[in-house]
C-alpha positions as CSV (number, residue, x, y, z in Angstrom):
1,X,-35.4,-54.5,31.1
2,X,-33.1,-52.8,28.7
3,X,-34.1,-52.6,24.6
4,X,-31.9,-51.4,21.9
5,X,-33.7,-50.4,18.9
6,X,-31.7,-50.2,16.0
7,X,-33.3,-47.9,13.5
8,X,-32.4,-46.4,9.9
9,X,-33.3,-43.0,9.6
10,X,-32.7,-41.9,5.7
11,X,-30.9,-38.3,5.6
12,X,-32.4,-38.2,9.3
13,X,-35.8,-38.0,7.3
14,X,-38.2,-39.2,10.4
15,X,-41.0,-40.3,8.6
16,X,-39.0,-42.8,6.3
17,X,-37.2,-44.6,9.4
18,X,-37.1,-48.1,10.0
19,X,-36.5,-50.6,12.8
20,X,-33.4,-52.7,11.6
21,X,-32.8,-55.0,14.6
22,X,-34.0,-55.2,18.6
23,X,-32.8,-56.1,21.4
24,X,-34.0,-56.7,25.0
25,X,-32.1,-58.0,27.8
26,X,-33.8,-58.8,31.5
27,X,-31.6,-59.2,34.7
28,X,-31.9,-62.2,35.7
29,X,-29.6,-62.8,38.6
30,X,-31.8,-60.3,41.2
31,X,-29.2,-57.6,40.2
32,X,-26.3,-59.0,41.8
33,X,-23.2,-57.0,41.2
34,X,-22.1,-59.3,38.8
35,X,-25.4,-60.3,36.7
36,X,-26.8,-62.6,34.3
37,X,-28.8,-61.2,31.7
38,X,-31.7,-63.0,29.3
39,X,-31.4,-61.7,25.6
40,X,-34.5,-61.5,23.3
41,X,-33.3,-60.5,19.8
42,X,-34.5,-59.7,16.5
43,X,-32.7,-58.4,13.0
44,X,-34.8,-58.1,9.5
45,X,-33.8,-59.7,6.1
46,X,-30.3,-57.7,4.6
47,X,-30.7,-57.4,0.8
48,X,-27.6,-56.3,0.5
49,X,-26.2,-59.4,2.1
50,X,-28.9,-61.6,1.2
51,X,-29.4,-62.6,5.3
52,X,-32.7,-63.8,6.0
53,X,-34.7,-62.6,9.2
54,X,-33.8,-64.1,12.6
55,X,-34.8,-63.7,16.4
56,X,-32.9,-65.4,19.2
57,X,-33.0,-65.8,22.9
58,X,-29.7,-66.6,24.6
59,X,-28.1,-65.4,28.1
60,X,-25.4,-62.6,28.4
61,X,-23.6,-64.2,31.9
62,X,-21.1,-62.5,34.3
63,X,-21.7,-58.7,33.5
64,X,-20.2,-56.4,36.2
65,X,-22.7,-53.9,36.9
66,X,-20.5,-51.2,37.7
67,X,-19.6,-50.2,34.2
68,X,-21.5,-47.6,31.2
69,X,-24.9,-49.1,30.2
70,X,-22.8,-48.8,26.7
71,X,-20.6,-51.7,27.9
72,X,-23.7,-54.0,28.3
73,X,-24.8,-52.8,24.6
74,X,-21.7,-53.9,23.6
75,X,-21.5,-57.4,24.9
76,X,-25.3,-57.5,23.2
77,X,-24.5,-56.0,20.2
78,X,-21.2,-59.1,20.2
79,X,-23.7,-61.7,21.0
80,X,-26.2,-60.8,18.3
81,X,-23.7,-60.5,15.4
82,X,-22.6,-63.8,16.3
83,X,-26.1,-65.3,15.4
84,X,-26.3,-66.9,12.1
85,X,-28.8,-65.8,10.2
86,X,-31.0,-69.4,9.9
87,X,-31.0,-72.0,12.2
């Protein structure tokens, strides 16, 4: 399993951090070369953008495994900021 926390930290001021967002993707394809992935994600109200709290579960498909972990992120972090906010 992979997680991406998404944290604030304010003036890199440890104690005052926060979790913004999180996400955690499974293989799900018996790490083929070219994998499927389950997605489990979460993101807290926005104030600033009035968004309310969601959490989703979807399916990242077709990811080549021979690329940067960051490419995966990527395609996760593209997949959760297409997620309305309510549903």
């Amino acid at each position: 399993m992979l997680r991406i926390i998404v944290e604030l930290v304010p003036g890199g001021y440890e104690p005052a951090k926060r979790e913004l967002a999180r996400a955690e993707l499974g293989n799900i394809s018996d790490l083929a070369e070219v994998s499927d992935y389950q997605i489990r994600a979460n993101e807290g109200p926005n104030p600033l953008t009035t968004a309310s709290a969601w959490q989703r579960t979807g399916r990242i498909e077709n990811y080549p495994r021979n690329q940067s972990v960051w490419e995966l992120v990527e395609r996760a972090a593209a997949w959760c900021s297409n997620q309305p906010a309510s549903a």
